[in-house]
Structure formats: structure tokens, C-alpha cells
Phi, psi and omega in degrees: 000154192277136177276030188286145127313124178264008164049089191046200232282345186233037183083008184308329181327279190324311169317334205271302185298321141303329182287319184284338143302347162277315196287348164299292204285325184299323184268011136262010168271341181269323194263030191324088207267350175307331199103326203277331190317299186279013192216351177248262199326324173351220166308008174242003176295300171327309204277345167295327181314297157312284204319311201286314158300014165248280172343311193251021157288291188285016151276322178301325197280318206266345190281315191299289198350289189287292207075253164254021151281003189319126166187158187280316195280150199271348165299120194281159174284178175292129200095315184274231195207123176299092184286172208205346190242171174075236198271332145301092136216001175280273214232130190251022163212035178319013132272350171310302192284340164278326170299325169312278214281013184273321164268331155292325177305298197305337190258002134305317198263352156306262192196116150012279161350311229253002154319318220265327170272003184263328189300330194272345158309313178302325180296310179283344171286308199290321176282343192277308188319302203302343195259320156300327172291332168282310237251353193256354183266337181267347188260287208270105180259041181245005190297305161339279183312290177328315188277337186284342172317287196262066171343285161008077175257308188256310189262143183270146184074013173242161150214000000 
């Protein structure tokens, strides 16, 4: 297992530090000080569009999925329960891959800009997943299989 920091005690660190990278991509997708804003949304406004509406598809698929295993934190809650099936039987971390495409969508229909926190978003989500993966492997001792199952952890067809 990867030797990553769990930034307290059930991970918020790793939480605090997404949020404050959404909140980055959302005010340069609003304060577009480049210019680039009205000439990059052109013919990519659609595709953000999708992309950004695929995000919240797979977040509705994967929050019913979890139910009150639902959390923010990369620590599974107490009790709950590993799922395996729906949109986990893809991707074994589909609100991760929603969040990507939630920020990737905003940076088509925005701003350029907001690539350079979706780069660093990608980063911290791919170390959080790995930090979360420990702690779902000691809570669950059916996670080991699962994961050799489902290849997948955020995006399908990448590794």
C-alpha cells in the first residue's frame, strides 16, 4: 500500500484541499481575466456542456448507489457498506470521475484557466482515491477482489 498522508484523522485534509481547488476553478471560470473566455467557449460551450451533465449523472448514479454510505471523506463510514454493483461495477470511484468531469465541463464552457486546477484536481483526487483505498481495503475484506475486478478506479479505459 502507498505510504501517502491521511491528513487527519478520517482524511479531511485531502477534503479541505478539494474544495479549495473547486473553489479556484469556479472564480476563474467566472473572473476570466485572459480574455480567452469569449473565443474558448465558442463551439466547446456544447461539449462542456455534455461533459459537465455527464458529471452529474454519474454523481446521482454513484450518491443513490452509496445511500447513507455517502461521505466527503476518503474514510468509509462506520457500518457501511461496500458496493459493487451500478456505476461501481465501472469505476471503482465514480464521484471522483464526476468531479473531473464537473470541472472539466466548467473549463469548456468558461475558461482555458481553469485546466491548470482541473490538472491539479486530477492529481489530488488520484492520491486521495489511493488513501481512501487503504482504509476501504481494511474496513471491507472483500475490497482486495473487488478492485482486481473493477480495473477501473476513476476513469474508464484509463489506468
Amino acid at each position: 500500500m502507498s505510504g501517502l498522508p491521511r491528513l487527519g484523522g478520517r482524511g479531511g485534509g485531502w477534503v479541505a484541499l478539494q474544495f479549495a481547488l473547486l473553489g479556484v476553478a469556479l472564480v476563474l471560470g467566472l473572473t476570466d481575466l485572459s480574455g480567452w473566455g469569449e473565443a474558448w467557449a465558442g463551439g466547446l460551450r456544447y461539449i462542456g456542456i455534455l461533459v459537465l451533465s455527464a458529471g452529474v449523472v454519474v454523481a446521482v448514479l454513484a450518491a443513490v448507489g452509496l445511500g447513507p454510505s455517502l461521505t466527503a471523506l476518503p474514510q468509509p463510514r462506520d457500518g457501511g457498506r461496500l458496493r459493487t454493483d451500478g456505476v461501481y461495477g465501472v469505476v471503482r470511484h465514480p464521484m471522483y470521475l464526476s468531479v473531473l468531469c464537473g470541472v472539466l465541463g466548467w473549463a469548456l464552457l468558461t475558461s482555458p484557466c481553469v485546466l491548470i486546477p482541473f490538472a491539479a484536481l486530477a492529481v489530488v483526487l488520484d492520491l486521495k482515491r489511493q488513501v481512501e483505498e487503504q482504509w476501504l481495503a481494511e474496513a471491507y475484506p472483500e475490497y482486495p477482489a473487488y478492485r482486481m475486478q473493477v480495473r477501473w478506479a476513476l476513469v474508464p479505459y484509463l489506468r
